[in-house]
C-alpha positions as CSV (number, residue, x, y, z in Angstrom):
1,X,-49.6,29.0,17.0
2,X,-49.4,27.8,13.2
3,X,-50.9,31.5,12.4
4,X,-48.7,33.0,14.0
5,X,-45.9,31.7,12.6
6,X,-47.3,31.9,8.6
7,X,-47.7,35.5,10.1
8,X,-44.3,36.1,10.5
9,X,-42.9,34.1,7.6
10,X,-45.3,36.4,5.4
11,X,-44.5,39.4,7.4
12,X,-40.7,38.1,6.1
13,X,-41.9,37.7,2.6
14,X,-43.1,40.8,2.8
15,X,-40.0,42.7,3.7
16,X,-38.0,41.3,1.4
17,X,-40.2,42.2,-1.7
18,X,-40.1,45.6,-0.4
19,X,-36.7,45.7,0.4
20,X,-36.2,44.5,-3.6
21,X,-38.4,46.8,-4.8
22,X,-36.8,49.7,-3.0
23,X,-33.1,48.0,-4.0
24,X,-34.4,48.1,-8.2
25,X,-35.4,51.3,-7.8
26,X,-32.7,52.8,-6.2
27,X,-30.6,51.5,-9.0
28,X,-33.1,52.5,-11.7
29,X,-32.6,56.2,-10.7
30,X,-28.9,55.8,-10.3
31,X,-28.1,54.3,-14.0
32,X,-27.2,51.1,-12.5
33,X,-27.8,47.7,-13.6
34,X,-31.1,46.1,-12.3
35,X,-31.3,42.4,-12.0
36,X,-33.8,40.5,-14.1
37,X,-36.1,37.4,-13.1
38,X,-33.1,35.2,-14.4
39,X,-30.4,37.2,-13.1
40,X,-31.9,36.1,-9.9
41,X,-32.5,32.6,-10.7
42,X,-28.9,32.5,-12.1
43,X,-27.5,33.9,-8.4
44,X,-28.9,31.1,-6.6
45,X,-26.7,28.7,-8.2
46,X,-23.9,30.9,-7.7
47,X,-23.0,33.5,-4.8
48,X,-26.8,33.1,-2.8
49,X,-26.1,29.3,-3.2
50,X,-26.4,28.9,0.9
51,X,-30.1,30.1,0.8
52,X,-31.0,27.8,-2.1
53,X,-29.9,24.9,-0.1
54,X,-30.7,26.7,3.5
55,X,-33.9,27.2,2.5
56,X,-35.9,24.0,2.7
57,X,-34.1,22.7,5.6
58,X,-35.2,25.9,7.9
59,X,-38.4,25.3,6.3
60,X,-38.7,21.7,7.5
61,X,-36.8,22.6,11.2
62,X,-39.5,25.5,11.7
63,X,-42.3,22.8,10.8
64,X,-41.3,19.9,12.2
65,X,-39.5,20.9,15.5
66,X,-39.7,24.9,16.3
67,X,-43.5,24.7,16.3
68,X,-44.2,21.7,18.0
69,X,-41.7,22.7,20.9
70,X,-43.6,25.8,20.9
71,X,-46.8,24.4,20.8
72,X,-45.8,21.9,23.3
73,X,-44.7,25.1,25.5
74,X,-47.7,27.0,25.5
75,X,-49.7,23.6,26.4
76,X,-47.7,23.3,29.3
77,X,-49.8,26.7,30.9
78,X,-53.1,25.1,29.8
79,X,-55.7,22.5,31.6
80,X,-55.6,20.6,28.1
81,X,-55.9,16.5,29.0
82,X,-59.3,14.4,29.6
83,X,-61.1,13.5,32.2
84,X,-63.6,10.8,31.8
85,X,-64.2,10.4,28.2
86,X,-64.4,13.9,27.5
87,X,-61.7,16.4,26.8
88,X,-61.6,19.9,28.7
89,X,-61.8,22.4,26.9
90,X,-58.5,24.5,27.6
91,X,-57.9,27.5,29.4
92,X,-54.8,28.9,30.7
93,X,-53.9,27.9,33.9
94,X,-50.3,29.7,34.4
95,X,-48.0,27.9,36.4
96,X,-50.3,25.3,38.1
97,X,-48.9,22.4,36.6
98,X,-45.9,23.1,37.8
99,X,-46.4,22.7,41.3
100,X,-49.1,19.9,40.8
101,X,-45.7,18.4,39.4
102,X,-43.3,19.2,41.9
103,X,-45.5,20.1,45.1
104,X,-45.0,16.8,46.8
105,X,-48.6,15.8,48.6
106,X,-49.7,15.1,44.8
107,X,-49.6,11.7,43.4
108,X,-47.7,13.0,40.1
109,X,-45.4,15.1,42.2
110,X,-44.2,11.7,43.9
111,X,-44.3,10.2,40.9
112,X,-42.1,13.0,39.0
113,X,-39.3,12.8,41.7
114,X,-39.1,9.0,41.5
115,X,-39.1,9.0,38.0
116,X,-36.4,11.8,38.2
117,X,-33.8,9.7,40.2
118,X,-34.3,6.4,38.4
119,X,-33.9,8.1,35.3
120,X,-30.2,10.2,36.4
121,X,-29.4,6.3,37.8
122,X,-29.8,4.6,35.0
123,X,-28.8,7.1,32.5
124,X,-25.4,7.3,34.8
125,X,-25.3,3.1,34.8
126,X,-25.9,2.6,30.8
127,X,-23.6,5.0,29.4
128,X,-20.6,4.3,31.6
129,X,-21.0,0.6,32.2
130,X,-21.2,0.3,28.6
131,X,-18.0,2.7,28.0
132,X,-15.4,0.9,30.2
133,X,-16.8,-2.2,28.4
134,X,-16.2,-1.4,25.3
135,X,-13.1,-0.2,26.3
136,X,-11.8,-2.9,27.9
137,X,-13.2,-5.3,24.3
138,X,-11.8,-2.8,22.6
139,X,-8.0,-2.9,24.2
140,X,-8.0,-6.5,24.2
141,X,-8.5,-7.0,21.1
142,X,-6.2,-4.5,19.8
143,X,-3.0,-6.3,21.8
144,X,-0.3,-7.4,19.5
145,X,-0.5,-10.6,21.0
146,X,-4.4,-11.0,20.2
147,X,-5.0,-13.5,17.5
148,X,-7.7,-13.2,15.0
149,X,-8.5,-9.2,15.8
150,X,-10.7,-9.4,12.4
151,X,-12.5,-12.1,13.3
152,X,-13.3,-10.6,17.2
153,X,-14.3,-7.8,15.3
154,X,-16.4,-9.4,12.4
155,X,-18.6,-11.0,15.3
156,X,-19.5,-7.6,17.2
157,X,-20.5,-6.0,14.0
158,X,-22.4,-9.2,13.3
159,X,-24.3,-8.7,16.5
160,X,-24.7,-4.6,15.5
161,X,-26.8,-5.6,12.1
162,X,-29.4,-7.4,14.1
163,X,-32.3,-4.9,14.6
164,X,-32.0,-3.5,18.1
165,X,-35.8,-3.9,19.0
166,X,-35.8,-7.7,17.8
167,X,-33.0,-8.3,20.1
168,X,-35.0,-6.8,23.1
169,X,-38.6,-8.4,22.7
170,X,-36.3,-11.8,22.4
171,X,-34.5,-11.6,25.2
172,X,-38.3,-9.7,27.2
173,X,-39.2,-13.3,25.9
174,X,-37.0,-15.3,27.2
175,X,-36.7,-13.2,30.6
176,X,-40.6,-14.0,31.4
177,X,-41.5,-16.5,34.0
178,X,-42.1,-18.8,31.9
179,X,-39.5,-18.0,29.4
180,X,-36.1,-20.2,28.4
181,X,-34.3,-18.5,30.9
182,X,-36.8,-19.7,34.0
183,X,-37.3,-22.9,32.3
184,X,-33.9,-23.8,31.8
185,X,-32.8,-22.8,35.5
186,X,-35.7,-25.5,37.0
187,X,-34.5,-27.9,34.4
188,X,-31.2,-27.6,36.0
189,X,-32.2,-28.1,39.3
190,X,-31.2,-24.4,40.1
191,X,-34.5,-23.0,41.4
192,X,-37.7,-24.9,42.3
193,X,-39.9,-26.7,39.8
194,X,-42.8,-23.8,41.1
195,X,-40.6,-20.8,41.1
196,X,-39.1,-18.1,38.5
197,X,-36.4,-16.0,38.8
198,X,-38.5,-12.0,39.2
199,X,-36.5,-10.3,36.2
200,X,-39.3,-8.2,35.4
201,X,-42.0,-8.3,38.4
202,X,-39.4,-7.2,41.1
203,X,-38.5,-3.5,41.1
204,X,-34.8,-4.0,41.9
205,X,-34.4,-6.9,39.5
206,X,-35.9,-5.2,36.9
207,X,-33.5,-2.3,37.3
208,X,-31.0,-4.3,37.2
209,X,-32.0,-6.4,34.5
210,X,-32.3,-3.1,32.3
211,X,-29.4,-2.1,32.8
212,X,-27.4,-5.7,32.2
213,X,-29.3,-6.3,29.0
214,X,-28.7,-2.9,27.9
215,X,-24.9,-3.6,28.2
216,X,-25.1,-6.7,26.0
217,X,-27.1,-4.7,23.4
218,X,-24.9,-1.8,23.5
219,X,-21.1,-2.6,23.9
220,X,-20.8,-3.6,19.7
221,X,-21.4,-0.2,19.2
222,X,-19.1,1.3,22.3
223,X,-16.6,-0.9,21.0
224,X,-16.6,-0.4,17.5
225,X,-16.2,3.3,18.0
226,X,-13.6,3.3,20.6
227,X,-11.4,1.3,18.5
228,X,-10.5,4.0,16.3
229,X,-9.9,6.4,18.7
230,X,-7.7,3.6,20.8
231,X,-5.6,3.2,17.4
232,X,-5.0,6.9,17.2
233,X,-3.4,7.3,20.5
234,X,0.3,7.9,20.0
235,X,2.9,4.8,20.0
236,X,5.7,7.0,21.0
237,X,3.7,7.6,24.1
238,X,4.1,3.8,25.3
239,X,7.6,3.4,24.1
240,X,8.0,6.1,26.5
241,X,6.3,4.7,29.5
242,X,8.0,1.3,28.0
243,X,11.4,3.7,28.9
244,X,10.1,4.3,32.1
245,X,9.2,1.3,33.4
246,X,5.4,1.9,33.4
247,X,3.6,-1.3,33.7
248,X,0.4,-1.6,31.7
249,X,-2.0,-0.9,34.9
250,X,-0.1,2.1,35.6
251,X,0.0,2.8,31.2
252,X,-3.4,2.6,31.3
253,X,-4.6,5.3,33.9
254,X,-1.6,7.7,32.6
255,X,-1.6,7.3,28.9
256,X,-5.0,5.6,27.4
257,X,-8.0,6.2,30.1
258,X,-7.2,10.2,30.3
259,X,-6.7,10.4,26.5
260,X,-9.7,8.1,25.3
261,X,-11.9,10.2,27.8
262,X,-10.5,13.6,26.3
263,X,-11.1,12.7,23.0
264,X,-14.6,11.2,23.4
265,X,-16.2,13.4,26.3
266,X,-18.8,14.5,23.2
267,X,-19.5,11.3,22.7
268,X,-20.1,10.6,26.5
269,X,-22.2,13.7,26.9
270,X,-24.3,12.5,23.9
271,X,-24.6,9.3,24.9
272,X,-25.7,10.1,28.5
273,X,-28.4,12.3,26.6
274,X,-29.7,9.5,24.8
275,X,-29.9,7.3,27.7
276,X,-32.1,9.8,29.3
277,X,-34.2,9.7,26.6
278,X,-33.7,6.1,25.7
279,X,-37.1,5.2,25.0
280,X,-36.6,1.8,23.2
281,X,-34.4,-0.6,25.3
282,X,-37.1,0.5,28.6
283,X,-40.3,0.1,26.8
284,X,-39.7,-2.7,24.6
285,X,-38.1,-4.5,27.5
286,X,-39.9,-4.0,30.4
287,X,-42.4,-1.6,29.6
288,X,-42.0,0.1,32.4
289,X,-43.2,-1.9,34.7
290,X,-43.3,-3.2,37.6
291,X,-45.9,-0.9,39.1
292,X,-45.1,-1.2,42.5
293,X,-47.7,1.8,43.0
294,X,-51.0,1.3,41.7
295,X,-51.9,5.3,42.1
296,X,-49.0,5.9,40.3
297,X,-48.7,6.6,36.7
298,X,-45.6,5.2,36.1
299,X,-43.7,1.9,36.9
300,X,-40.3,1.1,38.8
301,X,-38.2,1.3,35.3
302,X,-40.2,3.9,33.4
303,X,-38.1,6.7,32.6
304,X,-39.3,10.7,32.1
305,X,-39.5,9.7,28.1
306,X,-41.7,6.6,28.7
307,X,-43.6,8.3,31.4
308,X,-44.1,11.2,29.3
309,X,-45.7,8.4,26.6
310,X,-48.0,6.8,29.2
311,X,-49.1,10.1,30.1
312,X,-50.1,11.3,26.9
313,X,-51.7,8.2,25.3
314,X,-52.6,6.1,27.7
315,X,-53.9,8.7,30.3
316,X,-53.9,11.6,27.9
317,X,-52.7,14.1,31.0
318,X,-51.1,16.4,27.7
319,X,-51.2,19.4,29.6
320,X,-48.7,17.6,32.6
321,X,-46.7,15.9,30.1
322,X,-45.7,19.0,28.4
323,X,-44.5,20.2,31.4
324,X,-42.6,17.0,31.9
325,X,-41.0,17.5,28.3
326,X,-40.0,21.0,29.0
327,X,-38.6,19.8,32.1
328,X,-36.4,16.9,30.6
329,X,-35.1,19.6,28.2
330,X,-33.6,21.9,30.6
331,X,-32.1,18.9,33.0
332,X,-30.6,17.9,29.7
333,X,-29.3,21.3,28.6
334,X,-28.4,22.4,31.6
335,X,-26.4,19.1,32.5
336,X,-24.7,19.0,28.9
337,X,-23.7,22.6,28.7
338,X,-21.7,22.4,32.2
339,X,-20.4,19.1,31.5
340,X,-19.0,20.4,28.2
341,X,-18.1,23.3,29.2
342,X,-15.7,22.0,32.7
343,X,-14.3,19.2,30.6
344,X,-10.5,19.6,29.4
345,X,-11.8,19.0,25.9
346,X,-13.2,22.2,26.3
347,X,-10.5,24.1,27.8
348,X,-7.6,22.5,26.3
349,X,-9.0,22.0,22.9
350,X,-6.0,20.8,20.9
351,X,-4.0,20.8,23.6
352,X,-3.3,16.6,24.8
């Protein structure tokens, strides 16, 4: 795959020389002027400036992401992966591992379909739960009759410059049996002196736990960002509603909800995108687990990103987790593009 793409970038070299050479000529015969060496150096820091600067970022995008997506493509038609401690030697297998993945008498095709759902679930739970959130933080602080707004503020951006991983592995810490959390509940008298609270070794508890944690490491940043857009709505709008009558519920679902949700459904389609692939707050928290199955290859909270990890290093199944990659692609696009595309920021662009 690599030769063939040095191929065509030399194939492209190649047409433009010759497309220069014809060009000099050309003029030659004509009596026109013929840039020089220099002239040409001289034009990239003038009217062909965009290809100076274009240059070595296609360069590194070709490199870095075109051919691995293709190369991860073309694996996805192979029998590449191990079995035992040896590595098959691959051949092309067409569209086998696509119905290994979604024919449903195979372990993996279970697997895939569980994995699917919990990952829509919690993708759907993370971004919203930490939107309205932030939202609400965000309004109260922004009342006229909130005291202190900078200091409210000053502690959420505290919480922001904390690593996010370092705030996960603590609280994966102190959510363990035999963690603070556990400890603390029997010192109180709350749960047996022989029990612990199943945050990670139940399936629905961990779900929920995921999700709950993911709040409390994500609403700083929901917040911080909505607050801008919530001090750009338009006062006249309230004094209006203030006119009306409108109490603040009814202010609220008229005037801020449908605006802040116009103005930010990028944002939400983003985000939803990198909750699906929201590798760090799942693996560094739970890692996945619990395995409720033991044939399965993936746990009750992994996710089609950390199942995609497991399946390529620890059972180094490459082959089905390129199909799963191409698959998270197109639920991604697919979902995004008619999202976008039926929201009123995209048909009334401009037009609040």
């Amino acid at each position: 795959m690599a030769t063939i793409l040095l191929s065509v970038v030399m194939f492209w070299i190649w047409r433009g020389t010759v497309k220069s050479a014809y060009k000099a000529e050309l003029c030659d015969k004509r009596g026109w002027h013929v840039n020089t060496f220099a002239d040409d150096l001289h034009s990239l820091l003038d009217e062909n400036l965009y290809r100076l600067l274009m240059t070595p970022s296609m360069f590194f995008i070709g490199v870095l992401t075109i051919l691995p997506l293709i190369f991860m493509i073309c694996m996805a038609f192979t029998n590449y992966s191990k079995i035992g401690d040896h590595l098959v030697l691959f051949d092309w297998v067409g569209l086998d591992n696509f119905a290994t993945l979604f024919g449903g008498g195979s372990v993996l095709g279970g697997t895939f379909w569980s994995v699917l759902g919990w990952t829509l679930v919690w993708a759907f739970f993370a971004t919203f739960t930490n939107y309205f959130a932030g939202m609400v933080l965000a309004i109260v602080i922004n009342r006229k009759d909130t005291k202190a707004k900078g200091f409210w503020r000053f502690c959420f951006v505290i919480s922001c410059a904390v690593p996010m991983f370092v705030s996960l592995l603590i609280m994966r810490t102190m959510l363990q049996p035999e963690g603070a959390v556990n400890v603390l509940l029997r010192n109180l008298g709350l749960i047996a002196s022989d029990a612990s609270l199943p945050f990670f070794t139940n399936a629905t508890w961990a779900r929920i736990t995921v999700i709950v944690i993911n709040i409390w490491v994500g609403v700083p940043y929901t917040l911080l960002q909505l607050t801008g857009v919530l001090q750009n709505i338009p006062a006249d709008l309230y004094e209006a509603a203030d006119l009306d009558r409108a109490n603040k519920v009814q202010q609220f679902f008229k005037i801020t909800l449908p605006y802040m949700l116009y103005v930010t459904t990028p944002y939400l389609i983003a985000t939803f995108t990198g909750n699906v692939n929201n590798f760090n707050v799942i693996y560094l928290l739970s890692g996945g687990d619990p395995v409720t199955n033991l044939a399965s290859t993936a746990g009750s909270t992994d996710l089609l990103v950390t199942w995609l990890y497991k399946l390529t290093i620890d059972k180094q199944y490459y082959n089905i987790g390129a199909v799963v990659g191409i698959l998270t692609f197109i639920v991604l696009a697919v979902g995004s593009l008619l999202t976008y595309r039926n929201s009123k920021f995209y048909k009334e662009e401009g037009g609040f």
